[in-house]
N, C-alpha and C positions, 0 to 999 in steps of 0.2 A: 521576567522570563516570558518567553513567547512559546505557542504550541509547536508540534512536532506531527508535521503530514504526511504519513504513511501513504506511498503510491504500488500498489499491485498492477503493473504495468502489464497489460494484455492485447494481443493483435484487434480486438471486438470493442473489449470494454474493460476499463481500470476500476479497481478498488481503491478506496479512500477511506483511511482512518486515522484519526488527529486525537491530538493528548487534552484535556485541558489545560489553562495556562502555566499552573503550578509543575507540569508535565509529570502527574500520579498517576494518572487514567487514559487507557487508551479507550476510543469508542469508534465503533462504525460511524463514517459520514453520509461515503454514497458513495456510486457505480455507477459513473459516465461513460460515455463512448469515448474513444482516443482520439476521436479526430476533435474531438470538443476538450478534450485536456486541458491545452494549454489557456484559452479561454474561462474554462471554469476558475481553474489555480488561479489566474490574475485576477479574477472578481475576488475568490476569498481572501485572495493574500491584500488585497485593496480593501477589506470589512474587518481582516483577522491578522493578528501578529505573528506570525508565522518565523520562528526561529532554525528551522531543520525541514529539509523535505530528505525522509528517509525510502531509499528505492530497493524492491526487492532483487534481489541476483538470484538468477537460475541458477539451479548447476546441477550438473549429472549424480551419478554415485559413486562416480571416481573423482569430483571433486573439479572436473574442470566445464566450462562453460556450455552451459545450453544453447541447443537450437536459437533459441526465442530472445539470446542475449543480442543477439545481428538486429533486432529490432527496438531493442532499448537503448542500443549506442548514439541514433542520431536523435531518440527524444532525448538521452540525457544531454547533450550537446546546446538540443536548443532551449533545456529546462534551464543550464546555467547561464545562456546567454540572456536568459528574459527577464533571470531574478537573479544576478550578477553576485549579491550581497545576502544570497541565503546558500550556506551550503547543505551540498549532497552527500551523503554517505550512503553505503548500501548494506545490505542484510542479506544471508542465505536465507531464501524463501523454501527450500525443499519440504516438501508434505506439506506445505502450509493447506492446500486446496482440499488435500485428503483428511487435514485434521478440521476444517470447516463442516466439511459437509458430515464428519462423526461429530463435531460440536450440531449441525441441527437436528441428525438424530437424537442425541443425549437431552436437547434440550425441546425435544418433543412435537418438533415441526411435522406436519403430515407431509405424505410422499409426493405429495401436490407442490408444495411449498419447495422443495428439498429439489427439486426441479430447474428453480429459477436461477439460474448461473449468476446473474448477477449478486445476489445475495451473498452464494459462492466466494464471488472474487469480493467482497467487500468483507468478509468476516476475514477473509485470508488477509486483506489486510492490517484489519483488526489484531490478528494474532502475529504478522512481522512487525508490527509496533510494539507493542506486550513483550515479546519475546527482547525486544530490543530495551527497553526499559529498565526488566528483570536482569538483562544482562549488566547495565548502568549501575542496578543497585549492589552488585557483586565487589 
């Protein structure tokens, strides 16, 4: 079995959260820039067995497409042209951000902390992985 790369795909900066091998566990990786993406992925996918790159989908609250979807069309385009032989699936990410930043309240981060977007978008992808897992084990 190969892990599963969670992408929180953002105009600024992506979240990155991957399974380990067995794919039980999701954990935070990191939170690059987007214009550095596709660069990082090929380093990892080149050190790490990479079986699923799972990508979050916007979407409104009537269920059809976000703003921000216009801007993941042409990275997903060119994530499957690069890695031809790993597929993409995607996830409703709704609230993910909003349940991040009550995950670092809960878990005690000071208001300093709880500032850093980045951290933000990498637990968000932490939790469209999870989410997607839990949904697996159903």
């Amino acid at each position: 079995m190969g892990r599963i790369l969670a992408i929180d795909y953002g105009m600024k900066r992506t979240g990155l959260a991957v399974t380990d091998e067995l794919q039980i566990i999701a954990s935070g990786l990191t939170t690059v820039y987007t214009n550095e993406l596709l660069s990082f992925l090929n380093d990892y996918v080149n050190h790490e067995n990479v079986e699923l790159f799972l990508v979050g989908e916007p979407k409104q609250m009537n269920n059809t497409a976000s703003e921000s979807e216009a801007l993941i069309g042409p990275f997903l385009k060119q994530l499957v042209q690069e890695f031809p032989n790993i597929p993409v699936e995607r996830v409703d990410e709704r609230f993910t951000s909003k349940m991040a930043f009550q995950t670092m309240i809960d878990s005690g981060l000071k208001k300093r902390k709880r500032k850093n977007k980045a951290l933000i978008d990498e637990i968000s992808a932490t939790i469209i992985l999870q989410s997607y897992l839990y949904s697996k084990k159903m």
